[in-house]
Backbone as XML, in Angstrom:
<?xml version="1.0"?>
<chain id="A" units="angstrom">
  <residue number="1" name="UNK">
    <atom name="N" x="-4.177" y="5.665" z="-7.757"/>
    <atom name="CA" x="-3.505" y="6.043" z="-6.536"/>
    <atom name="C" x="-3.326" y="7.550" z="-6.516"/>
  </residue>
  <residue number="2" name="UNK">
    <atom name="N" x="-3.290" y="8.353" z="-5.311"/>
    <atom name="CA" x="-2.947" y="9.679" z="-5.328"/>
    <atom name="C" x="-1.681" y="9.721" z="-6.034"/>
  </residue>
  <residue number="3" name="UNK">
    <atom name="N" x="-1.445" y="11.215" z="-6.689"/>
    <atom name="CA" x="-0.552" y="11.600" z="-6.624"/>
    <atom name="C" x="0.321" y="12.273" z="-5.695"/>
  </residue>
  <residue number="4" name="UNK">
    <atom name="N" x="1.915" y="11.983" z="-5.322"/>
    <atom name="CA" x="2.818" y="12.287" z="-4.582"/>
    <atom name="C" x="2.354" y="13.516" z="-4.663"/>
  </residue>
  <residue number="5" name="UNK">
    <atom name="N" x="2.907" y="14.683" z="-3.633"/>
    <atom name="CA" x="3.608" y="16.050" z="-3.886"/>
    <atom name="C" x="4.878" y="16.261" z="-3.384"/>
  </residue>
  <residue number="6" name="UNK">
    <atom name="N" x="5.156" y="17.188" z="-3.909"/>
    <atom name="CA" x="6.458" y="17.271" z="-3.208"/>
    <atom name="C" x="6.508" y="17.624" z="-2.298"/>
  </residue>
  <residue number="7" name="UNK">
    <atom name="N" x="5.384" y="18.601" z="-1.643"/>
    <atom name="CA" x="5.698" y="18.454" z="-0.355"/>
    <atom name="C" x="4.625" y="17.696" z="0.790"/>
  </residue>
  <residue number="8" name="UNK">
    <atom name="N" x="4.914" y="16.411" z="1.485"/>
    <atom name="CA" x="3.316" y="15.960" z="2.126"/>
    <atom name="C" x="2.944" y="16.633" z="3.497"/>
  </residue>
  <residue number="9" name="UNK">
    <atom name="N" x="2.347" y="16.355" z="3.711"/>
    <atom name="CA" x="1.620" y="17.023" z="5.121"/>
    <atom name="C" x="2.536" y="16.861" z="6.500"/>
  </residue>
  <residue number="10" name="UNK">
    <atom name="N" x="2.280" y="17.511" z="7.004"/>
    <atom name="CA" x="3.331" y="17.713" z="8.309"/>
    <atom name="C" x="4.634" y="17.171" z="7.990"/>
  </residue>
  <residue number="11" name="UNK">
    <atom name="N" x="5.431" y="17.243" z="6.809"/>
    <atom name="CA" x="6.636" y="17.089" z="6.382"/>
    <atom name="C" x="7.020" y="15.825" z="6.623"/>
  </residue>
  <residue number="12" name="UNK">
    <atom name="N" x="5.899" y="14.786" z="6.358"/>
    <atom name="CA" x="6.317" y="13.240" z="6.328"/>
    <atom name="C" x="7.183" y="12.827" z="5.070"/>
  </residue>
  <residue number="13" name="UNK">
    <atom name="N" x="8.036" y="11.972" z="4.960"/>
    <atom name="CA" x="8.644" y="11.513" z="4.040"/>
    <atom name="C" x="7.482" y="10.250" z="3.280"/>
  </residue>
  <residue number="14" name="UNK">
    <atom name="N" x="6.566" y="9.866" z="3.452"/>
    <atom name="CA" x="6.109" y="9.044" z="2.695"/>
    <atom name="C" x="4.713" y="9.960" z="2.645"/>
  </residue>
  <residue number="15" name="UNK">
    <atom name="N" x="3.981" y="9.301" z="1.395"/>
    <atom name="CA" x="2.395" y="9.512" z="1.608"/>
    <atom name="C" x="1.753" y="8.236" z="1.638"/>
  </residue>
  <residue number="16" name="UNK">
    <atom name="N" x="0.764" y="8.259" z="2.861"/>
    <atom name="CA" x="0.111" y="7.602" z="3.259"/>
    <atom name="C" x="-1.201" y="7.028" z="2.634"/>
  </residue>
  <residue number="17" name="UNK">
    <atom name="N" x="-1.294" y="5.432" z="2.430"/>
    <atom name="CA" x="-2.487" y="5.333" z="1.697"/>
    <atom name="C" x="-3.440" y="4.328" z="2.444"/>
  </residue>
  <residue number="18" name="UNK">
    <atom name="N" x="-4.801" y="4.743" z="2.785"/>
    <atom name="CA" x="-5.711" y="3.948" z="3.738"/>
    <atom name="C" x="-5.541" y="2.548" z="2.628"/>
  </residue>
  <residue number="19" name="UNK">
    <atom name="N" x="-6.072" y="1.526" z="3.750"/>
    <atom name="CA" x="-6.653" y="-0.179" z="2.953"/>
    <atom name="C" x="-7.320" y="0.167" z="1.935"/>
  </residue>
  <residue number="20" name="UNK">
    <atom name="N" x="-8.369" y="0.794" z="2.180"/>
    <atom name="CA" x="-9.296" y="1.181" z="1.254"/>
    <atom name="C" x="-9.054" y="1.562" z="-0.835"/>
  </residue>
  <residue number="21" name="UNK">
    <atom name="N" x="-7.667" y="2.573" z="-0.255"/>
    <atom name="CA" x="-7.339" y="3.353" z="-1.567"/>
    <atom name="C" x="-5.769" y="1.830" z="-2.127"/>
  </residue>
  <residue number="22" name="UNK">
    <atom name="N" x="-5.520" y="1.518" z="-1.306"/>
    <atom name="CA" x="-4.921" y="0.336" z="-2.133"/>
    <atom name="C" x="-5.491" y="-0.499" z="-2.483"/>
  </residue>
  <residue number="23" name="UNK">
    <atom name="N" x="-6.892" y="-0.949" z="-1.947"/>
    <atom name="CA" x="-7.613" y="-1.994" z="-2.941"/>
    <atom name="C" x="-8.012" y="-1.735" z="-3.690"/>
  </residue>
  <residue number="24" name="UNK">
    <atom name="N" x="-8.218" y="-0.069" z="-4.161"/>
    <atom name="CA" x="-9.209" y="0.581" z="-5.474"/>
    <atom name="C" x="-8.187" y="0.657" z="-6.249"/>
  </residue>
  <residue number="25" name="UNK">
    <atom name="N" x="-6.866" y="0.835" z="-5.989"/>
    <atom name="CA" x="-5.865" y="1.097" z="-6.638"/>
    <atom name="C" x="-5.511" y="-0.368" z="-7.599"/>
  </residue>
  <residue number="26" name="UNK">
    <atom name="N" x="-5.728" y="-1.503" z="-7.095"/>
    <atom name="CA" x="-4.929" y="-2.766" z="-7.828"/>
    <atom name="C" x="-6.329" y="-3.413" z="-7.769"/>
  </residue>
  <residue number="27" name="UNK">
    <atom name="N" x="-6.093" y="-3.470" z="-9.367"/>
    <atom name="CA" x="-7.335" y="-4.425" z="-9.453"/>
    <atom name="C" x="-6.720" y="-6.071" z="-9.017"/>
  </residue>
  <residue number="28" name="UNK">
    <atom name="N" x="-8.325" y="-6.405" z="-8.939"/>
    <atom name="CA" x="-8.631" y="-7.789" z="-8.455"/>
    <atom name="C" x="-8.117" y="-8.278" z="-6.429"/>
  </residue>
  <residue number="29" name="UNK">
    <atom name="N" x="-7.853" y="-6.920" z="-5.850"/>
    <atom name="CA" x="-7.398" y="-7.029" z="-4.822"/>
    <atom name="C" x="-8.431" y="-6.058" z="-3.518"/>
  </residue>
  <residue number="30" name="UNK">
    <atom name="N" x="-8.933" y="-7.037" z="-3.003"/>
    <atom name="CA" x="-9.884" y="-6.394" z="-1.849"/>
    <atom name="C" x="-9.532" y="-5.761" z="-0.771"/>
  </residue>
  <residue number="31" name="UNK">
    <atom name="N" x="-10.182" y="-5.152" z="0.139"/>
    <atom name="CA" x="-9.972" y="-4.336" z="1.552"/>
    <atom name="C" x="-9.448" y="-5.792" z="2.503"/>
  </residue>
  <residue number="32" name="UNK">
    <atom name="N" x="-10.659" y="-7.104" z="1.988"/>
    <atom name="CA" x="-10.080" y="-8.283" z="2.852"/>
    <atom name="C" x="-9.384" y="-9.068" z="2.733"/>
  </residue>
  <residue number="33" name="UNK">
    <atom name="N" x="-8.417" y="-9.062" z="1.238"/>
    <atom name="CA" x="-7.460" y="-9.753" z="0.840"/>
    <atom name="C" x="-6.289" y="-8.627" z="1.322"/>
  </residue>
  <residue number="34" name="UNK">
    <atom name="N" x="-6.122" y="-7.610" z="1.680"/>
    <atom name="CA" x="-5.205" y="-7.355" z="2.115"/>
    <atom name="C" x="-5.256" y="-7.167" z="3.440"/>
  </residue>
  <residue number="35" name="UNK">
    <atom name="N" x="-6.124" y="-7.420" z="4.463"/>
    <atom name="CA" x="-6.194" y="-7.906" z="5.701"/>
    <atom name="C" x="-5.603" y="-8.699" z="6.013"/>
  </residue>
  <residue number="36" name="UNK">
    <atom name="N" x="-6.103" y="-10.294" z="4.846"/>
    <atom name="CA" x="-5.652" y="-11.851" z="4.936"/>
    <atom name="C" x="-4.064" y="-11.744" z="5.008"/>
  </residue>
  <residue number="37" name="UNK">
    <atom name="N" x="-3.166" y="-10.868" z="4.167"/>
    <atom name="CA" x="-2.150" y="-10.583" z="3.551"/>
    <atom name="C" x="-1.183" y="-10.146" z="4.990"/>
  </residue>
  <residue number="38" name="UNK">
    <atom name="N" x="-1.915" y="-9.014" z="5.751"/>
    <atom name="CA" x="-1.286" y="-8.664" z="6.488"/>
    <atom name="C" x="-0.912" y="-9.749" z="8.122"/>
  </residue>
  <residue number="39" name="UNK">
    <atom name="N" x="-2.027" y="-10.698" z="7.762"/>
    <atom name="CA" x="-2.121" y="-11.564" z="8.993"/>
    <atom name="C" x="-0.973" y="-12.498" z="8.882"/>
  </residue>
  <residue number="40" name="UNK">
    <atom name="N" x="-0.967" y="-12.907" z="7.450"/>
    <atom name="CA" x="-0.616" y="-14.130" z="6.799"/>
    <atom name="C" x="1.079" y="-13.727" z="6.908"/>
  </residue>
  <residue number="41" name="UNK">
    <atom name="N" x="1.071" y="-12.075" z="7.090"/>
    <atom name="CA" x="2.849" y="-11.600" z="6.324"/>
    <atom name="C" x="3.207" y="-11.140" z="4.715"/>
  </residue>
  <residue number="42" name="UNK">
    <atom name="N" x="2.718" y="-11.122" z="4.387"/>
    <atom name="CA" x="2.264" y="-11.126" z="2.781"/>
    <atom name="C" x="1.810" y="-9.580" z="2.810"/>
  </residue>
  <residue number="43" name="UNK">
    <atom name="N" x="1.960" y="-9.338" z="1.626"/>
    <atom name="CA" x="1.683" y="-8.127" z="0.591"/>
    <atom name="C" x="2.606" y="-7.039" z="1.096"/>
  </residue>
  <residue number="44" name="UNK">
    <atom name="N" x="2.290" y="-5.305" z="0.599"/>
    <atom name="CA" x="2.814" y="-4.666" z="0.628"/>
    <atom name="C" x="3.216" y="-4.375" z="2.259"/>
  </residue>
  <residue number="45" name="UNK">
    <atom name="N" x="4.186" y="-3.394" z="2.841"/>
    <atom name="CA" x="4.559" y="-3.089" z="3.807"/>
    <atom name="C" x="3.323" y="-2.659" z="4.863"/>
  </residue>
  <residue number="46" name="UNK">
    <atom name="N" x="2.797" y="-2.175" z="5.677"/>
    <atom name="CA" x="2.034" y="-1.095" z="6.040"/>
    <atom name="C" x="2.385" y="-1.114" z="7.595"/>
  </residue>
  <residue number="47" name="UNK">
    <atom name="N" x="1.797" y="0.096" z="7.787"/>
    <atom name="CA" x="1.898" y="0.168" z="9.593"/>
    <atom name="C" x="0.937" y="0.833" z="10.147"/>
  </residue>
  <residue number="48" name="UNK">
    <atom name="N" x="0.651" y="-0.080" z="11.514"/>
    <atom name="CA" x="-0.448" y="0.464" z="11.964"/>
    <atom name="C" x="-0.027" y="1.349" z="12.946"/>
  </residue>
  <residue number="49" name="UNK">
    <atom name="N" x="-1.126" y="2.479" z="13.250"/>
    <atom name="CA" x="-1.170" y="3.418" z="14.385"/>
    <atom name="C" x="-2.414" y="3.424" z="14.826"/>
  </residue>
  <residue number="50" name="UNK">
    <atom name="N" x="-2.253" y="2.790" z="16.123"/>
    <atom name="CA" x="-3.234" y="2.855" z="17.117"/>
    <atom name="C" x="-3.658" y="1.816" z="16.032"/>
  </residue>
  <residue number="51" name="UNK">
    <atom name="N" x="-5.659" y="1.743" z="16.158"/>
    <atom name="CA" x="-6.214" y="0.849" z="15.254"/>
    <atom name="C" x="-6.239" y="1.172" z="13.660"/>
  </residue>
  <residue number="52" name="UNK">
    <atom name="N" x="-5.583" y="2.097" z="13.408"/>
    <atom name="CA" x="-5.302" y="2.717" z="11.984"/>
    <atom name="C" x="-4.179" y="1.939" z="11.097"/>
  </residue>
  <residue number="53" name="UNK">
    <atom name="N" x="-4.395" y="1.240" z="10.008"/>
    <atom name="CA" x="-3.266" y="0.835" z="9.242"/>
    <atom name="C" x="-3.214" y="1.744" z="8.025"/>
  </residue>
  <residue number="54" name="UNK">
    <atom name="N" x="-2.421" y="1.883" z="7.637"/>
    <atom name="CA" x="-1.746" y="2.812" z="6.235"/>
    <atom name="C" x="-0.585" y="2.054" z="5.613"/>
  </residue>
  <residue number="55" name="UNK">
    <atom name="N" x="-0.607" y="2.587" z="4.799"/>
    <atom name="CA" x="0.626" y="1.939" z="3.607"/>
    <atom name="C" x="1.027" y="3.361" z="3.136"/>
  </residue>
  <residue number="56" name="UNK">
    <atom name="N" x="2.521" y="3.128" z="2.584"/>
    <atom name="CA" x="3.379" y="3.931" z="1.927"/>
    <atom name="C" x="3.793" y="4.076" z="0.829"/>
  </residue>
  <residue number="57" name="UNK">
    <atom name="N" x="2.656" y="4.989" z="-0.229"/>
    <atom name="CA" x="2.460" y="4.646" z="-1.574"/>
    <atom name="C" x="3.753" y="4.563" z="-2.562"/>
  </residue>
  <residue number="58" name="UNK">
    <atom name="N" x="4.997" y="4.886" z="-2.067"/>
    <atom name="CA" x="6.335" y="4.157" z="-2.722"/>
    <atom name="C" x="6.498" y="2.829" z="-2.432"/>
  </residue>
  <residue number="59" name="UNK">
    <atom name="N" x="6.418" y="2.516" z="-1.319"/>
    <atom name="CA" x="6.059" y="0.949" z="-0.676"/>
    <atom name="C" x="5.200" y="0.160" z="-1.207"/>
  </residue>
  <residue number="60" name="UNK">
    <atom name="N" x="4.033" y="0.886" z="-1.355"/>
    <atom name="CA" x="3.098" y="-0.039" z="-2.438"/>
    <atom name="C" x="3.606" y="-0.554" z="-3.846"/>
  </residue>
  <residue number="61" name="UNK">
    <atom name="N" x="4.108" y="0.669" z="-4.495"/>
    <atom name="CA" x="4.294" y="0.753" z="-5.955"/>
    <atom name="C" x="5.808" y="0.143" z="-6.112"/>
  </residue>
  <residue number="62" name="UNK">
    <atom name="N" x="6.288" y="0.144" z="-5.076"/>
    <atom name="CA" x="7.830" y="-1.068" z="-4.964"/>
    <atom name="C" x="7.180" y="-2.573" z="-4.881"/>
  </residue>
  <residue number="63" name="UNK">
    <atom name="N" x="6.289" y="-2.896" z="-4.120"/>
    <atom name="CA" x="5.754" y="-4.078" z="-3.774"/>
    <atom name="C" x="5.280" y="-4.711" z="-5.073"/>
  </residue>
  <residue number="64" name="UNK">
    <atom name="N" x="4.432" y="-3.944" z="-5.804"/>
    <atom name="CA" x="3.855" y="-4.112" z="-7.273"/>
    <atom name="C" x="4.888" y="-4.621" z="-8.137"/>
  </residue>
  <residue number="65" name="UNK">
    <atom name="N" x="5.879" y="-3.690" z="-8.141"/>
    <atom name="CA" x="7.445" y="-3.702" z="-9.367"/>
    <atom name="C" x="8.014" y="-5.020" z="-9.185"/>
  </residue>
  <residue number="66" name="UNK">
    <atom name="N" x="7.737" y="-5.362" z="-7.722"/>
    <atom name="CA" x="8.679" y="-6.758" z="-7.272"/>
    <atom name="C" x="8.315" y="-7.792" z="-7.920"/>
  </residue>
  <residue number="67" name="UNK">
    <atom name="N" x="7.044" y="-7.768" z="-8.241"/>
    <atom name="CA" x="5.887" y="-8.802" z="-8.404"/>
    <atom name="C" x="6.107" y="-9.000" z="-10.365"/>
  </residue>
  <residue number="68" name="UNK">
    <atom name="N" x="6.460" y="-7.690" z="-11.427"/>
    <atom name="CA" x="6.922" y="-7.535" z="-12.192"/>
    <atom name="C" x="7.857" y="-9.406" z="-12.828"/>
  </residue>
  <residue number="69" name="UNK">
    <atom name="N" x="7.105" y="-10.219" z="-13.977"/>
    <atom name="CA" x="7.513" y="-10.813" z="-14.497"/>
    <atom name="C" x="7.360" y="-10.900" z="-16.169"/>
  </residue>
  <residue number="70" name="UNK">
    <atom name="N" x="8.546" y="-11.662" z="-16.424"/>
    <atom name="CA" x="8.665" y="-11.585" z="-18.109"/>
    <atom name="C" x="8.009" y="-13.018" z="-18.580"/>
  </residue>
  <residue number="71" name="UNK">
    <atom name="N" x="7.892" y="-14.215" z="-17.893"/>
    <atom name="CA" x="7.128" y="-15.354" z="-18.045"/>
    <atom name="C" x="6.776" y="-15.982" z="-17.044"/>
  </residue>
  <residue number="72" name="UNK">
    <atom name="N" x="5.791" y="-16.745" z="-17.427"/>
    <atom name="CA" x="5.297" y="-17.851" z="-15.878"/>
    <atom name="C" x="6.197" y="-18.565" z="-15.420"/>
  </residue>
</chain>
């Protein structure tokens, strides 16, 4: 995943991550499993603009932590 900076572009509070860079980011997870995800309600947060969806790479990496278990 990118790294944050401290400061992002046009002084957004999140940084923005295409479908693309969250499926390269988590393995075993596709561009179309997180399509399915978004239809279904499921997976990380994201929002679309216009036909553009993005995710919010604290949002992502919260979504991940949630998922965080000590046994089956």
């Amino acid at each position: 995943m990118p790294t944050p900076t401290e400061a992002s572009p046009a002084g957004l509070s999140h940084v923005f991550l295409s479908p693309d860079e969250v499926a390269a980011a988590i393995p075993g997870v596709t561009k179309n499993t997180l399509a399915m995800w978004r239809y279904e309600g499921k997976g990380p947060r994201y929002r679309k603009l216009g036909r553009v969806v993005v995710y919010a790479l604290d949002e992502v990496e919260a979504w991940i932590e949630d998922r965080a278990r000590d046994r089956t």
